[in-house]
N, C-alpha and C positions, 0 to 999 in steps of 0.2 A: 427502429426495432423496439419493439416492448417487450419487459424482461419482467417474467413474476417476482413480485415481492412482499414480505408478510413485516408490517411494521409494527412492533412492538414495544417502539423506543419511547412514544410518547408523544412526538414530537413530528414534526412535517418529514415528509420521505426528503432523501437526500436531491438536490438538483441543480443545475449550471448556476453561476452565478454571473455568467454574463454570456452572450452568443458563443462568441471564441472559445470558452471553457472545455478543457477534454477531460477534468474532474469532478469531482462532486466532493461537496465536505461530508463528513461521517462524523455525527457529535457523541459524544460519550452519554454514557445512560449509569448514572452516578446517584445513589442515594445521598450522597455527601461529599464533599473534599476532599480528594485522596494528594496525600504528600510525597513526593518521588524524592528520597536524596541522591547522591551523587552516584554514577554508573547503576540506578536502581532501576528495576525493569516489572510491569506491569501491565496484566492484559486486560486493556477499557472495553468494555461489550457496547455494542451500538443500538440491540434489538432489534437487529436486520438481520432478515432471511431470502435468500433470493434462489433462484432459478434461473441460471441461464440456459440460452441455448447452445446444442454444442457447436464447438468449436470457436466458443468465445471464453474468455478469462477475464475476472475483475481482478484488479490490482489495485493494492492497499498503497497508497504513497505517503511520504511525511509532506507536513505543509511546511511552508518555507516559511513563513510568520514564526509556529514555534520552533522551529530548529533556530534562527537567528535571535529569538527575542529571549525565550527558555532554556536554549538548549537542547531540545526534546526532538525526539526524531523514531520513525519505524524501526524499531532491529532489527526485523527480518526486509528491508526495505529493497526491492518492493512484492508486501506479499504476494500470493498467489491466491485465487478464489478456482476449485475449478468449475466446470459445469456440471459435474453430478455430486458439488457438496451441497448439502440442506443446512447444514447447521448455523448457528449464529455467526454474524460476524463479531471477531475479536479484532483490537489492534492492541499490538505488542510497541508496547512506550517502552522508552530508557531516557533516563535523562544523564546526555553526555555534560553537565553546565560543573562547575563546581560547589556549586549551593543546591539546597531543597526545593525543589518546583510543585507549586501546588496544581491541580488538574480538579476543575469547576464543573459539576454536572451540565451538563447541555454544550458544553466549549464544544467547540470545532479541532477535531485531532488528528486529521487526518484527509487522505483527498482517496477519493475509490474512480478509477478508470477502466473503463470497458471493453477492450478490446479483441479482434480477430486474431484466430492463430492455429496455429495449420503442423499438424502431427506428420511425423518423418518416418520413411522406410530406409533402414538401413542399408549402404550397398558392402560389403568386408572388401579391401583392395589392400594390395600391397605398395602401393606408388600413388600420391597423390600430386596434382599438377603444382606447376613450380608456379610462382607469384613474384612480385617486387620484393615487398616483403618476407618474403619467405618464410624460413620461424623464427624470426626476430620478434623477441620475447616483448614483455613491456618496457616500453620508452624506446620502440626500436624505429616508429616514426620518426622521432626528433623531437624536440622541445618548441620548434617554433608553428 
């Protein structure tokens, strides 16, 4: 599937980093070092502009590198891109660490995923089918 995009980051378009890959990294477009302290939240622009087609969504994901290494992770995780937004991508940082995280122009901040998704008619009922589950809230699986 080819998906318009308008790269204004500077930098090479986002793309697999290995076959198996269902993300793309998204690197920050940073005149400089920006310093996150603690619970502080900031939105890294990428210079990416895209076009999907409908009834697809990009999704903003945290990379598992800096949530384990920094602390640093999506807040709104994971965002939503829809197919009729044009405007830049942003990603929304917070650094959950208890120290100051710095964020490096060109770093990799994130993973953008592409995928199918299919809009619902609602039907109103008064009695929905009964399940195992039922409406056992959460943890109503079990633990194991």
């Amino acid at each position: 599937m080819k998906v318009k995009i308008i790269n204004n980051s500077g930098m090479e378009l986002p793309s697999y980093a290995t076959p198996g890959a269902a993300g793309m990294d998204l690197r920050a477009v940073l005149e400089s070092t920006i310093s996150l302290g603690p619970l502080d939240r900031f939105i890294v622009k990428t210079g990416l502009f895209l076009q999907l087609p409908a009834g697809y969504e990009a999704q903003v994901r945290p990379r598992s590198g800096l949530a384990a290494n920094k602390g640093l992770t999506v807040l709104n995780s994971p965002g939503t891109i829809d197919a009729d937004y044009r405007g830049e991508i942003g990603v929304i940082l917070v650094n959950l660490s208890n120290q100051s995280v710095q964020i490096e122009p060109h770093e990799r901040i994130a993973q953008l995923v592409v995928a199918k998704h299919e809009q619902v008619t609602w039907e109103a009922v008064n009695i929905l089918s009964d399940s195992e589950r039922s409406s056992g809230g959460f943890g109503s699986t079990g633990s194991k």
